[in-house]
C-alpha positions in Angstrom: -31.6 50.4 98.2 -31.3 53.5 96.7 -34.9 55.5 95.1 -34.6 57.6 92.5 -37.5 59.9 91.2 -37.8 60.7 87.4 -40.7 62.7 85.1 -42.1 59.2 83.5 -42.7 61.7 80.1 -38.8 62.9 80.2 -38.2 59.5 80.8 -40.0 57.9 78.0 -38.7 60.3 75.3 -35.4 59.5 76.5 -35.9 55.8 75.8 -37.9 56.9 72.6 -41.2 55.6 73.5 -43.9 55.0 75.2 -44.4 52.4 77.7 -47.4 51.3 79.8 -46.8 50.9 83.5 -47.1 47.3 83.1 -44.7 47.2 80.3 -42.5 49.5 82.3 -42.9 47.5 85.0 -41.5 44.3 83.2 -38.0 46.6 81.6 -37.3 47.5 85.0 -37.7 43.9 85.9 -35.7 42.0 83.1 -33.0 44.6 83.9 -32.8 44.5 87.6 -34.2 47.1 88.8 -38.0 47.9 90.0 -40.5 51.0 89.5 -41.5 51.5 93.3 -43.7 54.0 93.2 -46.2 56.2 90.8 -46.9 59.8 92.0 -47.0 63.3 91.5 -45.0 66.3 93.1 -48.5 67.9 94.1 -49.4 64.1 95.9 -46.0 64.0 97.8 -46.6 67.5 98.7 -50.2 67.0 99.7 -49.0 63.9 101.3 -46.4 65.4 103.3 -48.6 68.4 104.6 -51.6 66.0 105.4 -54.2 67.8 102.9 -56.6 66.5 101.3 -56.8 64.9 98.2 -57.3 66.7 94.9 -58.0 65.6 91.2 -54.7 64.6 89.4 -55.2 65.9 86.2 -52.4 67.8 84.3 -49.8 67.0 86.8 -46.4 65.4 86.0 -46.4 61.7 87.0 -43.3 60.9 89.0 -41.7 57.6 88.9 -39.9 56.3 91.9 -37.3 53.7 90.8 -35.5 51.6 93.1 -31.7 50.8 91.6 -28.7 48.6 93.1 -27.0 50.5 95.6 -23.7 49.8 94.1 -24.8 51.5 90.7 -24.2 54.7 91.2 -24.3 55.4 87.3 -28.2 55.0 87.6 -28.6 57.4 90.3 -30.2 60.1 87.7 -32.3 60.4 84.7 -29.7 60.5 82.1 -27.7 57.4 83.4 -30.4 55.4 84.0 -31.4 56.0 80.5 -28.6 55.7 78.4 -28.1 52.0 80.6 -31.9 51.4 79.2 -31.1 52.3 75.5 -28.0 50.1 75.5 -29.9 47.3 77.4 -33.1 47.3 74.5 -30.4 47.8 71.6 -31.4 51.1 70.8 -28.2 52.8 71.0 -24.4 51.3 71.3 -21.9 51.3 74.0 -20.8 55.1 74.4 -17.0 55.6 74.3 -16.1 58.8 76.7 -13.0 60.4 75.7 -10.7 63.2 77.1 -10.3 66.2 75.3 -7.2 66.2 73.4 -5.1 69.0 75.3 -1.4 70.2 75.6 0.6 69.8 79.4 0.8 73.2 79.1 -2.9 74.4 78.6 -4.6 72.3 80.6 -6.3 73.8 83.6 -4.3 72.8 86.7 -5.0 72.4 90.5 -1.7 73.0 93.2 -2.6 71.2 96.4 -1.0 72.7 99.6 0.6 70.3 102.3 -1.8 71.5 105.1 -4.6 70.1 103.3 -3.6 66.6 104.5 -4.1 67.3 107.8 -8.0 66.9 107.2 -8.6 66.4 103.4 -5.8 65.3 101.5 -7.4 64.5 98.0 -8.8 66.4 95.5 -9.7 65.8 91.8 -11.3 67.5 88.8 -12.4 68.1 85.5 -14.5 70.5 82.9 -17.4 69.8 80.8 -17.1 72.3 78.0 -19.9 73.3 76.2 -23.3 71.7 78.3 -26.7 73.3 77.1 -28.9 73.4 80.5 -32.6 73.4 80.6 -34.4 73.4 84.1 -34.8 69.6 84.4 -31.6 68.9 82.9 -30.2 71.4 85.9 -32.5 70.2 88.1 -31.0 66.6 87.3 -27.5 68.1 87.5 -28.3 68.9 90.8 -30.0 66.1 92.3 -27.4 63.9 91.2 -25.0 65.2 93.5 -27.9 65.4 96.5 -27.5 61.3 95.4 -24.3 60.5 95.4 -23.2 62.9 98.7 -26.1 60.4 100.4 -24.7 57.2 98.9 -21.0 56.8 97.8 -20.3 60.5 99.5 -21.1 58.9 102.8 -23.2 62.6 103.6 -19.9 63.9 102.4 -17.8 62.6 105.2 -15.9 60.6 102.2 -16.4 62.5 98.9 -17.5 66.5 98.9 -18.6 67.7 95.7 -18.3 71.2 94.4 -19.8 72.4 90.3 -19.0 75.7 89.2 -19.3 78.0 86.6 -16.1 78.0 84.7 -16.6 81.7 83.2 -16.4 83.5 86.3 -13.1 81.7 87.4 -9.7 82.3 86.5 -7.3 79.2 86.5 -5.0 77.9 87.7 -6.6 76.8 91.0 -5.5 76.1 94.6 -6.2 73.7 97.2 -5.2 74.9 100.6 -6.3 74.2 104.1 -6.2 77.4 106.6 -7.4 78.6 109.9 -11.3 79.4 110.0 -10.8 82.8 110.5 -8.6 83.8 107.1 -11.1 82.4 105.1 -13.6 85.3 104.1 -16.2 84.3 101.3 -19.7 85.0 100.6 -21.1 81.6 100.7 -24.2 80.2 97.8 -27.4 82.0 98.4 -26.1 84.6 100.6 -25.5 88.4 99.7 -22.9 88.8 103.0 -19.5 88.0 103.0 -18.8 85.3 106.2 -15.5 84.2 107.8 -15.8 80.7 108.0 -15.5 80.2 111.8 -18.8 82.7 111.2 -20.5 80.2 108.9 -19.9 77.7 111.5 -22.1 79.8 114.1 -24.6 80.8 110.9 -25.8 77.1 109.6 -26.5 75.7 112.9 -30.3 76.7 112.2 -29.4 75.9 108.6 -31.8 72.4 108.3 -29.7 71.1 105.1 -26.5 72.2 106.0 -26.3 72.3 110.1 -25.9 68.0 109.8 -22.2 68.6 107.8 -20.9 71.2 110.3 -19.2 68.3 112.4 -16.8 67.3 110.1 -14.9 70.0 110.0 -15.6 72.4 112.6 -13.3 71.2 115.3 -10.4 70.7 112.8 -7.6 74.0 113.5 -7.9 74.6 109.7 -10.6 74.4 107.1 -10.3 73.2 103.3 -11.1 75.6 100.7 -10.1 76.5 96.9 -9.0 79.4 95.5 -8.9 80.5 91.8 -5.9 82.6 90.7 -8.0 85.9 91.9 -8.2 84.5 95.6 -11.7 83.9 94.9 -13.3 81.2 97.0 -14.8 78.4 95.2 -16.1 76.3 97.9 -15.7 75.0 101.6 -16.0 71.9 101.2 -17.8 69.8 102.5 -20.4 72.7 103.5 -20.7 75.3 101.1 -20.0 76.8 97.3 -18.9 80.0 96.8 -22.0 82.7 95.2 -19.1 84.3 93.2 -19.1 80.8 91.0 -22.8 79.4 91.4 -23.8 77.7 88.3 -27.5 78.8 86.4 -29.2 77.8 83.6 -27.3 79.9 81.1 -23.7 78.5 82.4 -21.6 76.9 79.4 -18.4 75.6 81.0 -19.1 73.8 84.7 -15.5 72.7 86.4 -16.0 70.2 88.7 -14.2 69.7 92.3 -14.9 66.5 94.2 -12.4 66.8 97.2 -12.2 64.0 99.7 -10.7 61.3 101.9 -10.9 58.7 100.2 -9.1 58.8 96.4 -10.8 55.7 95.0 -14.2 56.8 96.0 -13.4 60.5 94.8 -12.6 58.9 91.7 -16.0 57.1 91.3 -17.8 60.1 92.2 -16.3 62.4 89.9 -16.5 59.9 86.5 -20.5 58.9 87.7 -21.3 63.1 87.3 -18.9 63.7 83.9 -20.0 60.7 82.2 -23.9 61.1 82.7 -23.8 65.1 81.9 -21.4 65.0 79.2 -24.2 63.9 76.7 -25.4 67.2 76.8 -21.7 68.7 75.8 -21.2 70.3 72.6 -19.0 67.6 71.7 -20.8 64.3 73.2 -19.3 62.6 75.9 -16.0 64.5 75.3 -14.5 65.8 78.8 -11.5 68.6 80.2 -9.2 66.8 81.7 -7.2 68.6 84.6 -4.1 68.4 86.0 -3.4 67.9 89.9 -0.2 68.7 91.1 0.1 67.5 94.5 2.8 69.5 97.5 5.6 67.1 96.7 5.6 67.7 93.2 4.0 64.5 91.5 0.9 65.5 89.4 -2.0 63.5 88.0 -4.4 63.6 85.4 -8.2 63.8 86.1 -10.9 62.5 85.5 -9.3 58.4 84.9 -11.7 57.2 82.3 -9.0 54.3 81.5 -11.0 51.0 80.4 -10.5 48.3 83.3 -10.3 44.5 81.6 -11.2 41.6 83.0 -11.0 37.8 81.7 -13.9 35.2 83.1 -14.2 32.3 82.2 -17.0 30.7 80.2 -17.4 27.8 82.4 -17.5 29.5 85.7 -19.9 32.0 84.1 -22.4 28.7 83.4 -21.6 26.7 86.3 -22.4 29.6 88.8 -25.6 30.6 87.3 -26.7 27.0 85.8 -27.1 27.6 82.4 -25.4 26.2 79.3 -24.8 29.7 77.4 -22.3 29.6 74.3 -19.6 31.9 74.2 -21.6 34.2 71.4 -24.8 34.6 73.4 -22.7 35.7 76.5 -21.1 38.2 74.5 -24.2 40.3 73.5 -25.7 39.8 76.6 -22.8 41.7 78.1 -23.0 44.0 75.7 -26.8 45.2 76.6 -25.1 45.4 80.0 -22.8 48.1 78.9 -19.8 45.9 79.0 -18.0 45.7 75.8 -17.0 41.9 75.1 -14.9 39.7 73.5 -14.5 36.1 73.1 -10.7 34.3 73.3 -10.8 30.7 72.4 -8.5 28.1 74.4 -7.6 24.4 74.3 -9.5 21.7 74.9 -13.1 23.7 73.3 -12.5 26.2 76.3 -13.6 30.0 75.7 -12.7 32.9 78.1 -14.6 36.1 77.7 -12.6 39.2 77.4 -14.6 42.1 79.0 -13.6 45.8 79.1 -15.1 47.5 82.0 -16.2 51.5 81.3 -15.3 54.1 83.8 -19.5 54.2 84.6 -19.8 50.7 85.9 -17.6 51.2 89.2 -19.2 48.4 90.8 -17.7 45.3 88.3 -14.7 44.6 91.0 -14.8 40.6 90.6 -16.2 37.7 87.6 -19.1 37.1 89.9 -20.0 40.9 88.9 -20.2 39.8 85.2 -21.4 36.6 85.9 -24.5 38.6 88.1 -24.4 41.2 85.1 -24.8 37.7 82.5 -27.8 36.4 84.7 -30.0 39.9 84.8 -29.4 39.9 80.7 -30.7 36.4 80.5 -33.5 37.1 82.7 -33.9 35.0 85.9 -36.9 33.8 84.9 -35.3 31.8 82.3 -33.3 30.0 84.9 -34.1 26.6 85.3 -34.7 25.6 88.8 -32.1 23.1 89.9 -31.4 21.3 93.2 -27.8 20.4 93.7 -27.4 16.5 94.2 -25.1 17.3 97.7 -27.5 20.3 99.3 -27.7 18.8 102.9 -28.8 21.9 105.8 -26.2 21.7 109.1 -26.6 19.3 112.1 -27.4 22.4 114.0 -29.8 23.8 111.4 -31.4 20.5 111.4 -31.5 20.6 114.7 -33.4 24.0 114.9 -35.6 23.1 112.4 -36.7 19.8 114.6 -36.9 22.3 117.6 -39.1 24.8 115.8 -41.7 22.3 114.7 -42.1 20.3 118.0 -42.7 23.4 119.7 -45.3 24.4 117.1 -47.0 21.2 117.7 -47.6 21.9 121.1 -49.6 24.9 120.0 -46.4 27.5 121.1 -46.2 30.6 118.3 -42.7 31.2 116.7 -41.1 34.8 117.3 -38.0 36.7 115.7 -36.5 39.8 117.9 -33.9 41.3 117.6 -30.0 40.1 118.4 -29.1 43.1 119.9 -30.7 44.9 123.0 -29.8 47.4 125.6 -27.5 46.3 128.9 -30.1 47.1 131.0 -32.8 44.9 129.4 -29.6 42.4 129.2 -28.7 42.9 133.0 -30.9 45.2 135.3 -33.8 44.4 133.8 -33.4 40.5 134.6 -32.5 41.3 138.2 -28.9 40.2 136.9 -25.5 41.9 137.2 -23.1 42.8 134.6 -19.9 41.3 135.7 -18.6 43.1 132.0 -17.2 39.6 131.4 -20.4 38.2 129.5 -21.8 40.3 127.3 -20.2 41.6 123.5 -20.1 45.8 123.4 -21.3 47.3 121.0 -18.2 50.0 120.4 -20.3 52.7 118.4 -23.9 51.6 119.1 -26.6 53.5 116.6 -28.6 54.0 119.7 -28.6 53.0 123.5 -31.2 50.1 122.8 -28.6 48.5 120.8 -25.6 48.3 123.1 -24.7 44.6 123.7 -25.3 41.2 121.9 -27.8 39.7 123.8 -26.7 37.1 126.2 -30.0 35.3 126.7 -33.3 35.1 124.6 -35.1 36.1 127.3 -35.0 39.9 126.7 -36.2 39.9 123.7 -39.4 37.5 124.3 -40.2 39.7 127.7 -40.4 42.6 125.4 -42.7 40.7 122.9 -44.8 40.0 125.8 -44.9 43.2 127.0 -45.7 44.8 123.7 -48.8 42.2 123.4 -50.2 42.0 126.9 -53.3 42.9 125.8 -53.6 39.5 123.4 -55.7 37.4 124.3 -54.7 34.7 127.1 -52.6 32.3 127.2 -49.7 33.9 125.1 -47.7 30.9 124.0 -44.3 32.0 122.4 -40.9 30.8 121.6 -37.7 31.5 119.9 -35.0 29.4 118.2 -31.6 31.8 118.1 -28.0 32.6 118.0 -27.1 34.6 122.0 -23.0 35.4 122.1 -20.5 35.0 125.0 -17.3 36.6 125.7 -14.5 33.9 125.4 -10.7 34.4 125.4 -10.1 31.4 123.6 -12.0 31.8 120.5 -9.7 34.0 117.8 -12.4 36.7 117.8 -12.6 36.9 121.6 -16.3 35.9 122.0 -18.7 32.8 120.6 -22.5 32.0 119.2 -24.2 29.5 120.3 -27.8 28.3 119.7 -30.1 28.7 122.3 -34.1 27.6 122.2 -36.5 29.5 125.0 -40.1 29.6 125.1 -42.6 31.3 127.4 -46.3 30.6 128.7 -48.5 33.6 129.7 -51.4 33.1 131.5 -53.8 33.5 134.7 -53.1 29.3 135.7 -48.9 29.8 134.1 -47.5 27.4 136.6 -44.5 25.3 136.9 -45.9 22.1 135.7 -47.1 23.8 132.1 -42.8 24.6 131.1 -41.5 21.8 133.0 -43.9 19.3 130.3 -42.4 21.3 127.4 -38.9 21.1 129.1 -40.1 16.9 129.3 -41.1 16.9 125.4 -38.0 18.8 124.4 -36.0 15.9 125.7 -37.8 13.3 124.2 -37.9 14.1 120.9 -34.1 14.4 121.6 -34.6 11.3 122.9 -32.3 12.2 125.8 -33.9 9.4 128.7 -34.7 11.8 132.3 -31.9 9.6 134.8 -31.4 11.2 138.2 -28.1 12.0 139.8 -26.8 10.1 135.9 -24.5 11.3 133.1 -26.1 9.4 130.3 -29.7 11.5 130.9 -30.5 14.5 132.2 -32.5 15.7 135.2 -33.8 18.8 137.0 -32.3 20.4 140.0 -33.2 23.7 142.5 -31.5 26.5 140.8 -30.8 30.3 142.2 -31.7 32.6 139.4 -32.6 36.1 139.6 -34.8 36.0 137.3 -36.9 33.4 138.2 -38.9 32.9 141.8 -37.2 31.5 144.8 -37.9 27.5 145.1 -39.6 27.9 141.2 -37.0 26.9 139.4 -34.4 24.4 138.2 -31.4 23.8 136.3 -31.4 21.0 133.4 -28.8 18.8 133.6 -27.8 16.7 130.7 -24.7 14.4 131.1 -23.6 15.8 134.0 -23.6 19.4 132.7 -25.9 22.5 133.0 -27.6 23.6 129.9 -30.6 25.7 131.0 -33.0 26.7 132.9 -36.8 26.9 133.4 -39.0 28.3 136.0 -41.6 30.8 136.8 -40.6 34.4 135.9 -40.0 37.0 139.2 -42.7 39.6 139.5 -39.7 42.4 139.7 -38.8 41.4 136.4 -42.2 40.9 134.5 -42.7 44.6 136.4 -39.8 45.9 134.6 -41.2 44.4 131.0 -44.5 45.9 132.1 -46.0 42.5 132.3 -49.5 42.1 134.4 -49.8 38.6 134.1 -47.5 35.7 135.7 -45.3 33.8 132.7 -43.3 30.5 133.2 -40.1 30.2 130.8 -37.7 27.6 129.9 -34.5 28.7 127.9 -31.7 25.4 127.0 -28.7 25.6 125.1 -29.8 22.9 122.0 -26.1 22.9 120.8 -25.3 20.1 123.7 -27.7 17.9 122.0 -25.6 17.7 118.7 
């Protein structure tokens, strides 16, 4: 989720009053969202650097305030407010318009062809007449740092570029060209740089250096041209000085190029609709035209009005309330989505919502249902148990499990469902016959390669992270392992498997094998030799396990785990001093 970090004073005379962090605390609350955090800039600084702590006194109080990922309209100050305001009543609905202007004086933007070949979208627009101060800049900026972190994808998807319309001349271009015609002097910088330069140049850059791979191995290199040949930006690593917005800038054109249209979109309504409260004519926005290499053109930004009809029933039904059509309406309303109520037969209502170009993430009725239930405050919900609630055989099953084995004094652990292959494989003295194990195709790191076949990884690195707990350590684990298998339609299967270990000075055979006993009886699976109606224990030949320590369970004539005393090798490899007995079964045969 999402933090965002606002001056609590701008904040409050934004919403027009004062609050007490308590009653803060409860807004952010009743409208789903939650004050993380109270600090300063001097404490995160101080906190940061490791210094000391000082008095507090005349320093701006920072609030941290953790939003909805998916609402990318709250990701600053002035968003986050205005959806306040609406939500106490304090202000209506605003209605953002585009500025009446002729075809033939609107700004326009000519895409080349090449820029397909590594980023084919681009789209724009002008706020006319915005009055900066330094936190409403500041704002202006962060915003973007916000969205290129969420939505942007750290600008793989969406780059965003904000420039001072004054020192441009339209119409503009978007062209894509080899690295080395591309001659600008990038923001902050006095020296004009080719770009294959830049490349070289913000490899020490901290901020910058992490965006370089998405373009710099690509023959040509996005940029935008005004009329003049001057370079606006490169996306997604740089603006051009010769456009760099200030305090005193009146005009600021926007530029959100990208690879994705829809998300583009998104991105370039969140900034225009939060910033154009501070236009000379409020909420009010330049459109501009596209006009793409084969002639089409379009008109940005899109701040058409989606509509959606949900019905009342479904609205009361999924959130367990019995809400008339009236009180749904205003609710939605302090929500920021303008409602209307249609009446049908039989005493039915439908309401008719009209979705605003700020709340992107309303896709589906459960969105205004979910918007309907954070209005009406979840607290008001009565708790309900539905008459037919019943948990799965093999949830009940693992719930049986998990308290038996408590019972017999054995603590419950959770690790992780994916490991590394060698803990999977080498680790366990086992081979990788790459016929078992699910890969991880793009793994986050090599500790997270593979779905774990067995449990037993996971509880060997418990051990090993706790040897020095007091003895015995007494564990187990009730979880999902996967398997390769051709004929499932996803090419591999879960299945529930139950292991538990004993560590100890005296951790011999006979102290798993009684758990192994007790496991069956509460099954009550009867122990018949050389039978398929019970189970029974053979000499198995695991790698894991000691020679002539171990044995398979057998249970109607099929395998279904196994249990023994854990090889030295492998407890070596878990950096394990003590000797453990472990039992790991396959509780999915017992259903």
């Amino acid at each position: 989720m999402p933090t965002i970090s606002v001056g609590r004073d701008r904040l409050f005379a934004a919403l027009g009053r004062t609050y007490t962090q308590e009653e803060f605390e409860e807004l952010c609350f009743r409208f789903g969202i939650e004050l993380d955090d109270v600090t300063t800039e001097k404490a995160i600084l101080r906190k940061e650097k490791h210094l000391d702590e000082e008095s507090a006194e005349d320093e701006e109080v920072i609030y941290k305030i953790e939003i909805p990922a998916n609402r990318y309209d709250l990701l600053c100050l002035e968003g986050l407010a205005q959806a306040l305001r609406v939500f106490n009543k304090q202000e209506e609905i605003p209605s953002y318009t585009l500025a009446n202007i002729s075809s033939e004086s609107m700004i326009k933007m000519h895409v080349k062809p090449e820029t397909s070949l590594i980023r084919p979208y681009v789209v724009c627009a002008v706020l006319r007449g915005i009055t900066f101060d330094e936190a409403r800049y500041n704002s202006f900026i962060d915003l973007q740092d916000k969205l290129h972190q969420n939505i942007c994808r750290r600008r793989t998807l969406v780059a965003i570029g904000t420039h001072d319309m004054d020192k441009l001349q339209a119409p503009f271009t978007y062209e894509a060209l080899p690295p080395s015609s591309i001659n600008f002097v990038p923001l902050k910088q006095v020296k004009s740089f080719r770009a294959d330069e830049l490349m070289e140049f913000y490899k020490s850059d901290l901020k910058l250096k992490k965006f370089l791979h998405i373009i710099e191995n690509s023959p040509v290199f996005p940029v935008l041209y005004d009329c003049n040949r001057s370079v606006l930006s490169l996306p997604p690593i740089i603006n051009g000085a010769h456009s760099a917005i200030t305090l005193k800038t009146k005009n600021v054109f926007i530029e959100c190029t990208a690879t994705d249209l829809t998300k583009a979109k998104i991105v370039l309504n969140t900034i225009v609709t939060a910033f154009s409260a501070y236009c000379e004519r409020k909420f009010e926005i330049e459109p501009v035209e596209v006009i793409t290499s084969n002639g089409t053109s379009c008109v940005y930004p899109d701040l058409s009005i989606y509509n959606m009809e949900v019905s009342l029933s479904y609205i009361n039904r999924s959130i367990g309330v019995s809400l008339e059509a009236e009180e749904v309406t205003s609710l939605l309303n302090r929500m920021q989505l303008r409602t209307e109520q249609s009446l049908l037969g039989n005493n039915q209502s439908n309401i008719n919502v009209s979705v605003p170009p700020t709340r992107s993430d309303v896709l589906h009725p459960c969105d205004i249902m979910e918007d309907v239930a954070i209005a009406y405050g979840y607290n008001n919900i009565p708790r309900t148990r539905p008459a037919s609630l019943m948990p799965l055989h093999l949830n009940a099953l693992s719930d049986l499990m998990r308290l038996e084995i408590a019972m017999n004094g054995y603590t419950e652990v959770l690790t992780f469902i994916l490991c590394s292959r060698k803990e999977n494989f080498t680790m366990l003295n086992r081979e990788d016959d790459i016929s078992t194990a699910v890969i991880i195709a793009n793994p986050r790191s090599s500790d997270f390669e593979v779905v774990r076949t067995s449990l037993m990884p996971g509880i060997l690195k418990t051990v090993g992270h706790n040897k020095d707990h007091p003895k015995p350590i007494k564990i187990f684990e009730v979880g999902d392992i996967a398997v390769l298998d051709e004929m499932e339609d996803v090419g591999s299967k879960n299945r529930r498997h139950l292991a538990a270990l004993y560590c100890g000075a005296t951790s011999g055979f006979e102290l798993i094998h009684g758990l192994v006993d007790q496991i069956m009886e509460v099954n009550d699976v009867p122990f018949v030799p050389d039978d398929n109606t019970g189970y029974f224990i053979k000499l198995s030949n695991e790698p894991e396990y000691l020679p002539l320590r171990q044995a398979d369970i057998i249970y109607k004539g099929k395998k279904i785990g196994t249990f023994g005393i854990v090889h030295p090798e492998v407890l070596k490899n878990f950096d394990i001093p003590d000797p453990c007995s472990f039992v790991e079964l396959d509780i999915e045969n017992f259903l």
